[in-house]
N, CA, C and O atoms as a GROMACS GRO file, in nm:
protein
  400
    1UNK      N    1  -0.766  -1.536  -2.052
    1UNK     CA    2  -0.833  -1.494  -1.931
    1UNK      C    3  -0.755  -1.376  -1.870
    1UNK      O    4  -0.635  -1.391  -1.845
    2UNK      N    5  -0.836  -1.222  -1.835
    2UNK     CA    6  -0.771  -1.156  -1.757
    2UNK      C    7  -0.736  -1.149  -1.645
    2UNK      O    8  -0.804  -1.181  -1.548
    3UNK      N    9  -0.619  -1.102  -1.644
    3UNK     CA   10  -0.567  -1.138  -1.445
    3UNK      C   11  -0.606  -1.008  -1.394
    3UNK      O   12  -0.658  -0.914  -1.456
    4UNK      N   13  -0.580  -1.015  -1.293
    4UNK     CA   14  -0.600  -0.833  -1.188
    4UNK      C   15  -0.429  -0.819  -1.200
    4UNK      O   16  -0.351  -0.912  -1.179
    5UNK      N   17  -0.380  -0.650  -1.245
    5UNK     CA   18  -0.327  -0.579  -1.178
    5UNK      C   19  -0.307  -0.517  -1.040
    5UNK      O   20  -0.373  -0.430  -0.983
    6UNK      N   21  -0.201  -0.584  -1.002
    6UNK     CA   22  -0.167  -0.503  -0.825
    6UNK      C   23  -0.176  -0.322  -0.909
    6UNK      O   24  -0.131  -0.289  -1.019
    7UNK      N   25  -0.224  -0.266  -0.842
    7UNK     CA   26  -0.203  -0.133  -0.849
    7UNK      C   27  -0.224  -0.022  -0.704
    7UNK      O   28  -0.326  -0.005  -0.637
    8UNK      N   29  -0.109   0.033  -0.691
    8UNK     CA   30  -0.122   0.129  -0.586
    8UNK      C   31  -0.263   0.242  -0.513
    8UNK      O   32  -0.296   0.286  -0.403
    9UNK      N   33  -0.313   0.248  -0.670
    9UNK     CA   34  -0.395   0.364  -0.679
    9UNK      C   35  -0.503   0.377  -0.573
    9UNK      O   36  -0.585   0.286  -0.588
   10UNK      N   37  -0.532   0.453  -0.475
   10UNK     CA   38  -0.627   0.491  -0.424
   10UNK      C   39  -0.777   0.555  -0.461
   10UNK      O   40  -0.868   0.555  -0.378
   11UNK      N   41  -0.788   0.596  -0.562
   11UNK     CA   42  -0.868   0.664  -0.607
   11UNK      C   43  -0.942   0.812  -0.582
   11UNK      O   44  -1.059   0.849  -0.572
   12UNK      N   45  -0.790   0.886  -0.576
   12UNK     CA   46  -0.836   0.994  -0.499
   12UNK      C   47  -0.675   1.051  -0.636
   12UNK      O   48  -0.561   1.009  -0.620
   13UNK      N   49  -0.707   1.130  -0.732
   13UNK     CA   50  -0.597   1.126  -0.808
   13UNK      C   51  -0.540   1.281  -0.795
   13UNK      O   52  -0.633   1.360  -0.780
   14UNK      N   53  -0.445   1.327  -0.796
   14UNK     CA   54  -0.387   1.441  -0.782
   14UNK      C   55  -0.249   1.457  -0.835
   14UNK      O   56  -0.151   1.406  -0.781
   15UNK      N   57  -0.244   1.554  -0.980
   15UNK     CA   58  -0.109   1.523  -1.012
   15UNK      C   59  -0.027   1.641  -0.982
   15UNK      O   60  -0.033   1.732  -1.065
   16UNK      N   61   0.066   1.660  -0.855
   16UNK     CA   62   0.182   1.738  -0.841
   16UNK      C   63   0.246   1.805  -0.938
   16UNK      O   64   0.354   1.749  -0.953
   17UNK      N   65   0.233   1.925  -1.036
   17UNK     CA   66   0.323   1.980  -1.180
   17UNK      C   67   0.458   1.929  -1.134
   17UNK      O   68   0.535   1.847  -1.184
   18UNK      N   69   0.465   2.002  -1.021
   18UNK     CA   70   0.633   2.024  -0.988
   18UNK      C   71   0.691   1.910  -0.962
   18UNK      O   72   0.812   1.904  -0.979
   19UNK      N   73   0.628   1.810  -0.921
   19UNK     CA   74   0.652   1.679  -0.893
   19UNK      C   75   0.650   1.576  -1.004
   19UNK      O   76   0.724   1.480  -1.025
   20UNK      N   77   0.539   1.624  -1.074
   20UNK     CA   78   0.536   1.512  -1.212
   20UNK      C   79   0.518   1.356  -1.130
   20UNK      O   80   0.577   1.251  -1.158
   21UNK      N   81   0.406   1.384  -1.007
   21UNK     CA   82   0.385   1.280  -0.955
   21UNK      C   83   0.198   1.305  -0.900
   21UNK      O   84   0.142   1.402  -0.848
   22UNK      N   85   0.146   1.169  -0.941
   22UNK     CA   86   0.005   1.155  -0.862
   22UNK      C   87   0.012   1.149  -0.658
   22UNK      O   88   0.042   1.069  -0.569
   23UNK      N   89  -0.012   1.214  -0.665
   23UNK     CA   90   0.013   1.250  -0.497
   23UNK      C   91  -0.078   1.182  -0.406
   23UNK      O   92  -0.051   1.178  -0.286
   24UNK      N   93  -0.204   1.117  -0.463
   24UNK     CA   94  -0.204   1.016  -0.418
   24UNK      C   95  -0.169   0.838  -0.416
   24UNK      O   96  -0.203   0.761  -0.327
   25UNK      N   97  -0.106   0.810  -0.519
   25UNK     CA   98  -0.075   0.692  -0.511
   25UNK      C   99   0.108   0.745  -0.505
   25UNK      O  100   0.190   0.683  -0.438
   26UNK      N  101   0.128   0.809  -0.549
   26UNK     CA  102   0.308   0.810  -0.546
   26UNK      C  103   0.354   0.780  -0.685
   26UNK      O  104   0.475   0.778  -0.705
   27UNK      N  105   0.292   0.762  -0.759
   27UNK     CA  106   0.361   0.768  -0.886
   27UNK      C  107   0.371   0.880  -0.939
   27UNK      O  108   0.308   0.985  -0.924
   28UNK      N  109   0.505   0.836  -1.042
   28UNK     CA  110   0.511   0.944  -1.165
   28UNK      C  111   0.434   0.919  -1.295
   28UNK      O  112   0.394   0.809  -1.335
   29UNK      N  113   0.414   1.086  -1.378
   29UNK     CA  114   0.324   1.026  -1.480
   29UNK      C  115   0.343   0.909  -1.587
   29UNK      O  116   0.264   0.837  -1.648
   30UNK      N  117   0.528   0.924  -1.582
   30UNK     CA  118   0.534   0.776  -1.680
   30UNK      C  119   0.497   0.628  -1.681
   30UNK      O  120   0.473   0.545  -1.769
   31UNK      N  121   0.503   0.631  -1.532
   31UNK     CA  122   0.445   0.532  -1.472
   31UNK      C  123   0.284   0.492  -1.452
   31UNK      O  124   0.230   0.390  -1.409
   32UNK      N  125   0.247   0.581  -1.487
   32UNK     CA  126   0.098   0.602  -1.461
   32UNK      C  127   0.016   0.565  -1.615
   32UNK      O  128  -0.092   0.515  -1.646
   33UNK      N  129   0.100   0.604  -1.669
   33UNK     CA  130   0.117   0.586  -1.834
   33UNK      C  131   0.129   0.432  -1.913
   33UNK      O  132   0.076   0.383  -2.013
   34UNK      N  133   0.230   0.386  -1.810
   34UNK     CA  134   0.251   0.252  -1.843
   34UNK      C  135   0.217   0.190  -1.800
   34UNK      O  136   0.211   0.086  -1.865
   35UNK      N  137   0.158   0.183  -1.644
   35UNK     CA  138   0.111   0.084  -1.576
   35UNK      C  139   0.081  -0.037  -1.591
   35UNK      O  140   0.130  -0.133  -1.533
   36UNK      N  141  -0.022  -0.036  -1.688
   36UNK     CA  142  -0.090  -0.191  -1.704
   36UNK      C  143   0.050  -0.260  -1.857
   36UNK      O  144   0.004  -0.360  -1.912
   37UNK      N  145   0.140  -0.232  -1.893
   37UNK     CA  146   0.195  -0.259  -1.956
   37UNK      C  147   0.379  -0.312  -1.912
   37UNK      O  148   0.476  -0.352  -1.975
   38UNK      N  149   0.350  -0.283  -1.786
   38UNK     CA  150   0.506  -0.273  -1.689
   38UNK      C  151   0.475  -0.445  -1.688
   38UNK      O  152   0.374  -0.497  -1.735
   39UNK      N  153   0.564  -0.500  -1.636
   39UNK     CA  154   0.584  -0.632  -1.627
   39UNK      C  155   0.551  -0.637  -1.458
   39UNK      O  156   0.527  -0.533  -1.396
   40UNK      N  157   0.553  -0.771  -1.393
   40UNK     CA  158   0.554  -0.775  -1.219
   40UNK      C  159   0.651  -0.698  -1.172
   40UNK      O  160   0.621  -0.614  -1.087
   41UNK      N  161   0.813  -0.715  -1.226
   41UNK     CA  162   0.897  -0.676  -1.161
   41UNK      C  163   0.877  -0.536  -1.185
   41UNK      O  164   0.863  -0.460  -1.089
   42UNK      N  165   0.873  -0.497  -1.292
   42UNK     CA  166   0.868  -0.334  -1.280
   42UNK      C  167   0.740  -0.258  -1.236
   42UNK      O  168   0.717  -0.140  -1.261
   43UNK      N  169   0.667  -0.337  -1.173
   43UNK     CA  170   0.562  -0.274  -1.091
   43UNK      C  171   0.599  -0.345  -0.968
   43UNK      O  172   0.496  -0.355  -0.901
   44UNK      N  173   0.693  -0.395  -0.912
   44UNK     CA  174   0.730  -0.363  -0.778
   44UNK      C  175   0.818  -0.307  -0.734
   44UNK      O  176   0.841  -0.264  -0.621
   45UNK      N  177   0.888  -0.306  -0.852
   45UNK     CA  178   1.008  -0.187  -0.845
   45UNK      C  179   0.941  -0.042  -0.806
   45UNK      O  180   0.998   0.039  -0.732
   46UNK      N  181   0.857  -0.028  -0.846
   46UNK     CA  182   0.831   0.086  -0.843
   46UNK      C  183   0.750   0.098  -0.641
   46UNK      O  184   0.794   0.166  -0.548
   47UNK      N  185   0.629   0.005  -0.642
   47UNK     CA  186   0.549   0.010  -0.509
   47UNK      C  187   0.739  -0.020  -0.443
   47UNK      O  188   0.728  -0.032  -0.321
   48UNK      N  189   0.824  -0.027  -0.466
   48UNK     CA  190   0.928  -0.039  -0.348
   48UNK      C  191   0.989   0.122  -0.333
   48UNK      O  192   1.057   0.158  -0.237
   49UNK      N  193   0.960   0.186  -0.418
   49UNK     CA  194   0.980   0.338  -0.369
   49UNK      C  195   0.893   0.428  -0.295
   49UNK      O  196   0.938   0.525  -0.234
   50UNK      N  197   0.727   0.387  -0.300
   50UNK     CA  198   0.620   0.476  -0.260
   50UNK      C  199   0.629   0.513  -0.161
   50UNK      O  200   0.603   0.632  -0.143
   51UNK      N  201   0.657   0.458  -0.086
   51UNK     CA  202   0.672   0.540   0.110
   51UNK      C  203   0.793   0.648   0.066
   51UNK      O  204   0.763   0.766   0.086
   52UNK      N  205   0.901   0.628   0.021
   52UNK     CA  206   0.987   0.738   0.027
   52UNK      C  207   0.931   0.845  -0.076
   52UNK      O  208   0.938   0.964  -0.045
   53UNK      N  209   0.886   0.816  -0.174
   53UNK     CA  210   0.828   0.935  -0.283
   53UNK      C  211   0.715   0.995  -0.164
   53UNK      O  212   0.667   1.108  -0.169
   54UNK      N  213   0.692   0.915  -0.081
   54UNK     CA  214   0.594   1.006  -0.030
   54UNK      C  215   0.611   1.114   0.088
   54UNK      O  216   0.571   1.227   0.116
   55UNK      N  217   0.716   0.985   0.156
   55UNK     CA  218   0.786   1.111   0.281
   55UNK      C  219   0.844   1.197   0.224
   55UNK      O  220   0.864   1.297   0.293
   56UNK      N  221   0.896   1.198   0.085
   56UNK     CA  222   1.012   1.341   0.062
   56UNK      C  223   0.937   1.425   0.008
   56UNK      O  224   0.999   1.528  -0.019
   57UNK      N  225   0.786   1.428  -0.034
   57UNK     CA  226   0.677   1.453  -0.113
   57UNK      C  227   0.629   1.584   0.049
   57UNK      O  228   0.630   1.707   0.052
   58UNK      N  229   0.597   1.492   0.145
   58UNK     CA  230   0.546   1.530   0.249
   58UNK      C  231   0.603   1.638   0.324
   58UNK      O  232   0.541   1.726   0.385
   59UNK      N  233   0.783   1.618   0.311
   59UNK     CA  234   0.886   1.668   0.392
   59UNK      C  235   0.900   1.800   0.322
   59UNK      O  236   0.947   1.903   0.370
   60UNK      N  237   0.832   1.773   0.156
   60UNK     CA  238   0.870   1.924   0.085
   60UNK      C  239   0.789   2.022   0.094
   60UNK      O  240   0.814   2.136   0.054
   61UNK      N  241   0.665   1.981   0.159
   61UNK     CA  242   0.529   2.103   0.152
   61UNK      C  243   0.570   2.186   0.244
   61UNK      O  244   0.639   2.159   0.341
   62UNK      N  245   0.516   2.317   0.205
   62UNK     CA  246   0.555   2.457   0.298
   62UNK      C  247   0.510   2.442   0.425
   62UNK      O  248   0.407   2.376   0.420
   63UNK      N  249   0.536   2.469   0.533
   63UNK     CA  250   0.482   2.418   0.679
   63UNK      C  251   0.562   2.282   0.753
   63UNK      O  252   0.568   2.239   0.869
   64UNK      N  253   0.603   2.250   0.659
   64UNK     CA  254   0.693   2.112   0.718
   64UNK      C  255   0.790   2.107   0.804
   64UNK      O  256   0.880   2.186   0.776
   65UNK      N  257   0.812   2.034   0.918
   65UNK     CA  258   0.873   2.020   0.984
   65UNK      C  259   0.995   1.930   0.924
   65UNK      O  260   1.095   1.916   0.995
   66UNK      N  261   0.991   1.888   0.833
   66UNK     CA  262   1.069   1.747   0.845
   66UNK      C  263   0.956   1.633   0.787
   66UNK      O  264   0.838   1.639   0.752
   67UNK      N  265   1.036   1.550   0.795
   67UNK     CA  266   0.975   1.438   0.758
   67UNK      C  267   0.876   1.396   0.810
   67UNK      O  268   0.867   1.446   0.922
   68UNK      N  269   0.776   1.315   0.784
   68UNK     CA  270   0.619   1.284   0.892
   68UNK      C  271   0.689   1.212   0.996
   68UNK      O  272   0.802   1.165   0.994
   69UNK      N  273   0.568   1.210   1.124
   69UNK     CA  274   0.592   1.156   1.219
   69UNK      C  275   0.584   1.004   1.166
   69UNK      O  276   0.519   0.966   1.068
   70UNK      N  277   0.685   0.906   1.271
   70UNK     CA  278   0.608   0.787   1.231
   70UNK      C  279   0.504   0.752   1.338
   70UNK      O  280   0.494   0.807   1.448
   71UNK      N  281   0.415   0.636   1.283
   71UNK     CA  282   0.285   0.610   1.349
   71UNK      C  283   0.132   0.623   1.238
   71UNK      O  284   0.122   0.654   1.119
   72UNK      N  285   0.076   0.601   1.296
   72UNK     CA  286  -0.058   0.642   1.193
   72UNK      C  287  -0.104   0.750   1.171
   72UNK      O  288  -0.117   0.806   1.280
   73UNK      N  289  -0.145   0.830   1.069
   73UNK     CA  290  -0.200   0.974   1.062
   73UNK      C  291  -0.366   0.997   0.983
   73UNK      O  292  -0.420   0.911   0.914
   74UNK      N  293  -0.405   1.092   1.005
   74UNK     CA  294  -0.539   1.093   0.943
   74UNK      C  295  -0.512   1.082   0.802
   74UNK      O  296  -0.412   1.140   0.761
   75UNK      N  297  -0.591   1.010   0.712
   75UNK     CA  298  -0.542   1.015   0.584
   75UNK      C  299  -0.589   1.131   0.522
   75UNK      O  300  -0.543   1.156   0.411
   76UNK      N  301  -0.712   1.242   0.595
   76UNK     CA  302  -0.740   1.310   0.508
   76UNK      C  303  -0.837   1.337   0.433
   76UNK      O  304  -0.876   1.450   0.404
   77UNK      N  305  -0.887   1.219   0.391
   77UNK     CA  306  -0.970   1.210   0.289
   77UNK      C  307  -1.160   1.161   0.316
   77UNK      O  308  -1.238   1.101   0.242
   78UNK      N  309  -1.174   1.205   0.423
   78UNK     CA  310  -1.322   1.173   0.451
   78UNK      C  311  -1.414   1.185   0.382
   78UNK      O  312  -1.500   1.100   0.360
   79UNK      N  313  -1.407   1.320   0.327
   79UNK     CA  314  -1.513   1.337   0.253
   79UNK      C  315  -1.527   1.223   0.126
   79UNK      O  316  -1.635   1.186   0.080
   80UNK      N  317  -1.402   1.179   0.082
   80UNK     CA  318  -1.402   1.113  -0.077
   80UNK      C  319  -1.354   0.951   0.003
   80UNK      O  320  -1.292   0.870  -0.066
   81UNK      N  321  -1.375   0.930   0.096
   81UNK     CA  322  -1.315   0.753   0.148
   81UNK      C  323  -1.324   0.665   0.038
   81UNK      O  324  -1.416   0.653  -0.042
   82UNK      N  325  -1.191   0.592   0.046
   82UNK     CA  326  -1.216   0.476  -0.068
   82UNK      C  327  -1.241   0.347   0.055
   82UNK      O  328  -1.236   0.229   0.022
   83UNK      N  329  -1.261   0.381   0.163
   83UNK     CA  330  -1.299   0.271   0.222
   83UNK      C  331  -1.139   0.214   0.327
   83UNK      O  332  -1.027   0.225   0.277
   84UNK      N  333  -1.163   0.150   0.487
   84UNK     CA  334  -1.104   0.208   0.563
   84UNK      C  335  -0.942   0.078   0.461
   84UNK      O  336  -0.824   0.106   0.484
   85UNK      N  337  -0.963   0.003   0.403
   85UNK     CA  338  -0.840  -0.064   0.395
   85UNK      C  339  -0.736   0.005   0.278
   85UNK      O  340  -0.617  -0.022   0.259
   86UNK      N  341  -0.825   0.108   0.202
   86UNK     CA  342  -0.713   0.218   0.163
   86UNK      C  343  -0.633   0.260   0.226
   86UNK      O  344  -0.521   0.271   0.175
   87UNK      N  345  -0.655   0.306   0.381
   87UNK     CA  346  -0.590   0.389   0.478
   87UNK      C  347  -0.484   0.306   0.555
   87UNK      O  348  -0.370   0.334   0.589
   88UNK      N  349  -0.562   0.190   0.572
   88UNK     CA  350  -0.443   0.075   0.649
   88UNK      C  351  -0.349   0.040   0.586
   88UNK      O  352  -0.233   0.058   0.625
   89UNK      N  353  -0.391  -0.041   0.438
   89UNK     CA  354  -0.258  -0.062   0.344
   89UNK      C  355  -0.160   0.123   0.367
   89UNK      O  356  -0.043   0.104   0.336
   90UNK      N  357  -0.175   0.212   0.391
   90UNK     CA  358  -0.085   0.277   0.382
   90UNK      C  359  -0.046   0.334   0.516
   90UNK      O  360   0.034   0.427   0.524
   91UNK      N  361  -0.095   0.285   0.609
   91UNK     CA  362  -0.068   0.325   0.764
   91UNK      C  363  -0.081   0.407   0.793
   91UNK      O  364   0.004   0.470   0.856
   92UNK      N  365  -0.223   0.463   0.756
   92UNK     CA  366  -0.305   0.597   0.787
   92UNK      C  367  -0.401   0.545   0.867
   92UNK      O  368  -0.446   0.434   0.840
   93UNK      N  369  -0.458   0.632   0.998
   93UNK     CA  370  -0.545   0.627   1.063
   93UNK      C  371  -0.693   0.685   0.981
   93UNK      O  372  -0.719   0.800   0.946
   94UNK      N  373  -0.756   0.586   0.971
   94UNK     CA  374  -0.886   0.570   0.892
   94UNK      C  375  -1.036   0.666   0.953
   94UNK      O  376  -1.122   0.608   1.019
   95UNK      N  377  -1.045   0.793   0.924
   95UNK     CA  378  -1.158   0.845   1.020
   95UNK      C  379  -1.331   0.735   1.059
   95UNK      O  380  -1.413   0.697   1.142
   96UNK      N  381  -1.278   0.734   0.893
   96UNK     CA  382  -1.440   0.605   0.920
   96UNK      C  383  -1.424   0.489   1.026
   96UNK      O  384  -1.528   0.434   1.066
   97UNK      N  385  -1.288   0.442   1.078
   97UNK     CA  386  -1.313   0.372   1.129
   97UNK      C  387  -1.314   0.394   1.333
   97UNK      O  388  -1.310   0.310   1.423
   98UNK      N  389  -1.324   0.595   1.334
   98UNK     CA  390  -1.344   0.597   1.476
   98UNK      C  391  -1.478   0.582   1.518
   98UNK      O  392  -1.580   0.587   1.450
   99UNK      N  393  -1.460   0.558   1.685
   99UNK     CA  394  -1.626   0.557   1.711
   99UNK      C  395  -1.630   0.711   1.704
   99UNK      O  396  -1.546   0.799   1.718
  100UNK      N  397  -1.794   0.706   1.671
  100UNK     CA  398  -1.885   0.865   1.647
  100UNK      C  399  -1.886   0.924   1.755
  100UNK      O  400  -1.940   1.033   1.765
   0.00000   0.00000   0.00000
């Protein structure tokens, strides 16, 4: 019987060259590669880095101040929503979920 994989992925995929990382979930491609083949521990090893792959990800784009604010932020992604508990699991303020 198949189980479900925890997986990070949002479904919004973008791979960083310079990064050698999917910019939206925070992985690297090796990881992305292996995924369904990593064991539990080494797929939480990994979701235990994603907030920092992402703030130093964030902190490196041209325009940056620094690191993100903390708090909730727009995630961005309206046009392509994977739906508002994408945005919460990552403590993004969800547009779909303001009033109109």
């Amino acid at each position: 019987m198949a189980r479900d994989i925890w997986s990070p992925c949002i479904k919004v995929c973008f791979v960083d060259p310079a990064h050698r990382m999917c910019v939206g979930c925070f992985r690297k491609l090796e990881e992305l590669g292996r995924w369904t083949k990593f064991t539990d521990a080494e797929r939480e090893a990994v979701r235990g880095q994603l907030a920092r792959r992402e703030a130093a990800y964030v902190a490196s784009r041209p325009g940056s101040s620094g690191p993100p604010s903390p708090g909730p932020r727009d995630c961005g992604e309206a046009d392509a929503c994977a739906g508002p508990e994408t945005c919460q699991a990552k403590g993004l303020d969800c547009p779909a979920l303001r009033p109109a």
